[in-house]
N, C-alpha and C positions, 0 to 999 in steps of 0.2 A: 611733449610737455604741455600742461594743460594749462591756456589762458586765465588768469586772475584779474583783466580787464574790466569786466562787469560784476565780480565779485561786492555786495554790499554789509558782506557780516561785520558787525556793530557800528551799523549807522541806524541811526534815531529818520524817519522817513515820516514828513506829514503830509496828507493827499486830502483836500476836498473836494467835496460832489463824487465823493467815493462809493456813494452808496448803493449806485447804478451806471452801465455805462462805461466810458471812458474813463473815469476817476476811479469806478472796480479794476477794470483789468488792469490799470496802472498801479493798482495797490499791490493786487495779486501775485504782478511778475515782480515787482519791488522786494515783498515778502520772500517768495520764490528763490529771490538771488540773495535773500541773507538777512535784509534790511529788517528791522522792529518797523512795522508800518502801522500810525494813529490813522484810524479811518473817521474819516468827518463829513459831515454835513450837517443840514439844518435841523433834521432831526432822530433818533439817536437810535430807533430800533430798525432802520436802515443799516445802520452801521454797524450795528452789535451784531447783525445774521450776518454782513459781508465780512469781520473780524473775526467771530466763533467759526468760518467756514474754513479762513486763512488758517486758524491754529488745528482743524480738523486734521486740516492737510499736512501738519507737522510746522509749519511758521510759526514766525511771533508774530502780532498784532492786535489791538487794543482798536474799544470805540470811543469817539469824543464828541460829541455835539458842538457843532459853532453855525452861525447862520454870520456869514460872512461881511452882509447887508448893516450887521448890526457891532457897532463901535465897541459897547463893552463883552460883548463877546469873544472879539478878537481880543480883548485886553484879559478876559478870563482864560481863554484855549493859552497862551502864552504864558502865562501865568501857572497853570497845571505841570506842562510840559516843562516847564524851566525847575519847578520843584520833583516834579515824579524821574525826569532824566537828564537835566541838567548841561542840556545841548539840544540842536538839532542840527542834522545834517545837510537833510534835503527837504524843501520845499515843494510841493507841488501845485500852483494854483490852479485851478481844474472849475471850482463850483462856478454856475455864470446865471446869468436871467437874463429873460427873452419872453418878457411878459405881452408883447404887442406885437402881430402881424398884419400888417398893412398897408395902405398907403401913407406916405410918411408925413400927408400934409395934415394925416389925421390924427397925430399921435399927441395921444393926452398928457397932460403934467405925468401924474400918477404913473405911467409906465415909462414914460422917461427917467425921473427919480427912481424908480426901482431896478432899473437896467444900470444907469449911471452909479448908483447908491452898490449896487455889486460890483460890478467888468469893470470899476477904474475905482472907486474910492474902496473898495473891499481889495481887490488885488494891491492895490499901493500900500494899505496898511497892513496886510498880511506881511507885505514884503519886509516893509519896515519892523514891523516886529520880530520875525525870523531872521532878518540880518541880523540885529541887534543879537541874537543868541546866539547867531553864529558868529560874529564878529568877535562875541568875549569868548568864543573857544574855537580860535584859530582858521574861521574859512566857513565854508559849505555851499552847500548851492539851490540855486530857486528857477525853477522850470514852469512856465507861466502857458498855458492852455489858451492860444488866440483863436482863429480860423482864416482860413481863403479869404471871408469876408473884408476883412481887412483890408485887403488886396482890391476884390471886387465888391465893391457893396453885392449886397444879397437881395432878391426882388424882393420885396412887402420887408425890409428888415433891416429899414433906416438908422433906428437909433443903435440898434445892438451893433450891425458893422461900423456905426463912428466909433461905439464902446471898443472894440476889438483891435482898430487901429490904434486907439489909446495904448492897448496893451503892446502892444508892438513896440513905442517909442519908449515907454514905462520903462519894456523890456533893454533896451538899448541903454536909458539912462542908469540904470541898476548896477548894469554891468560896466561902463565906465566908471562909476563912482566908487563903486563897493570893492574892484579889484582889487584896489588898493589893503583891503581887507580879506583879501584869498576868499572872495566869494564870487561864484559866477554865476551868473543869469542869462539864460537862456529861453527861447518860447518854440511850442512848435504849433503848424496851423494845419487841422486838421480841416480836409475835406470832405465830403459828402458820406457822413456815418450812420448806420442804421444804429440812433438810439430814441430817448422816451422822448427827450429833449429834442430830439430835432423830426419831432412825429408832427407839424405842420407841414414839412418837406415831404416829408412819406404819403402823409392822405393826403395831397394836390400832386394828383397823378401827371396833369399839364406839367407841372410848376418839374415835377422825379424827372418824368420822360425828355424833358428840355433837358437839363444837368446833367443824366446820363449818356445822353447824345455825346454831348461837349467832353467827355472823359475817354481820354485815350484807351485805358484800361475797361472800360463798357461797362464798370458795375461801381457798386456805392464800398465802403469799405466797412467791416466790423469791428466794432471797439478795443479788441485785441492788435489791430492791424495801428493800431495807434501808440501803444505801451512799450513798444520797442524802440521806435525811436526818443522815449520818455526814457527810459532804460540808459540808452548812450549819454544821454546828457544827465544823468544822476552818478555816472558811473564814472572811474578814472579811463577810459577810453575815450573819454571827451574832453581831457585835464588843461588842452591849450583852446579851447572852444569856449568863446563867452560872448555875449550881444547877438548872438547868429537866429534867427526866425527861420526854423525848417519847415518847410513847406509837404505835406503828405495829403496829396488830394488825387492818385493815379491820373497825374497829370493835365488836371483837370484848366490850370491855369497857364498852362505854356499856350 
């Protein structure tokens, strides 16, 4: 008998920072298992090659422009989706900013506001707006993209791991509140990934070779290697699971 666990055919799926990365592969395997997946990010012909790739492959999936940072666009990306399908099911908060590496006594307004302005007041109000349409139809769920950092500050990358811890407790408060509303919240925190985003890590070979040491498993992980555990917590295989922060870093923090 063949599992229907991770099966997601006709669920409405919205993923940002889809357009590369960790936010692709999460669309992809989303797509993959059934789901309608809106691919988003800041800007739109990123999207539109990762969505025309997904329906190549026989999926459905759609691009949508939202820049996360920005208030009326989360008011507009909601706004579409509430009229074009009339639900959504699953969230994905994925998009982040990490405009400043450095010493943290040196971090300017400008990349503070733009780090805070995404990783906590862009995740908060995503969420609230996807509640909100999941709550007037019956539940759904929202899966929030933190990191280890969280955990361990990250060297030269003060303000983005307070950002990241925010999303942690966000993630916690969500899910006790919104239960009540058959929706669950979930985040998982991904550890040392080769992507575009985390290409300050990759060229300070000091900074790789340190990291790598410390990892059980001896090597960094692939973006793909993160969409599965995104997978269980959008899926009914995870249906008594809410507030939980999985940790995916090959061990990097034991």
């Amino acid at each position: 008998m063949t599992s229907k666990l991770f099966d997601l055919t006709g669920k409405i799926a919205l993923v940002t920072g889809a357009s590369r990365g960790i936010g692709e592969a999460i669309a992809r395997l989303l797509a993959e298992q059934g789901a309608h997946v809106i691919v988003s990010s800041r800007k739109l012909d990123g999207c539109q090659q990762v969505a025309d790739s997904i329906v190549e492959a026989g999926h459905s999936a759609q691009a949508l422009a939202c820049h996360i940072g920005d208030m009326a666009q989360i008011g507009n990306t909601f706004k579409a989706i509430r009229e074009q399908h009339g639900k959504l099911d699953i969230l994905v908060n994925n998009a982040a900013a990490n405009p400043y590496f450095g010493d943290v006594l040196d971090t300017d307004l400008a990349a503070y506001n733009k780090t805070v302005e995404v990783n906590v007041r862009g995740y908060f109000f995503m969420s609230v707006e996807g509640g909100k349409l999941m709550r007037d139809n019956g539940g759904g769920v929202i899966i929030n993209t933190a990191s280890i950092n969280a955990l361990q500050p990250g060297p030269m990358q003060g303000i983005y791991s307070i950002t990241k811890a925010a999303v942690v407790n966000m993630t916690k408060t969500f899910a006790k509140e919104c239960a009540k509303h058959h929706i669950r919240c979930n985040a998982i925190l991904p550890g040392l990934t080769k992507t575009k985003f985390a290409g300050a890590l990759f060229s300070n070979d000091d900074i790789y070779q340190t990291a790598i040491e410390k990892i059980p498993m001896q090597r960094h992980a692939e973006p793909q290697e993160m969409a599965g555990t995104v997978l269980y917590l959008a899926s009914d295989a995870s249906s008594y699971t809410t507030g939980e922060c999985i940790v995916v870093d090959g061990g990097l923090t034991l």
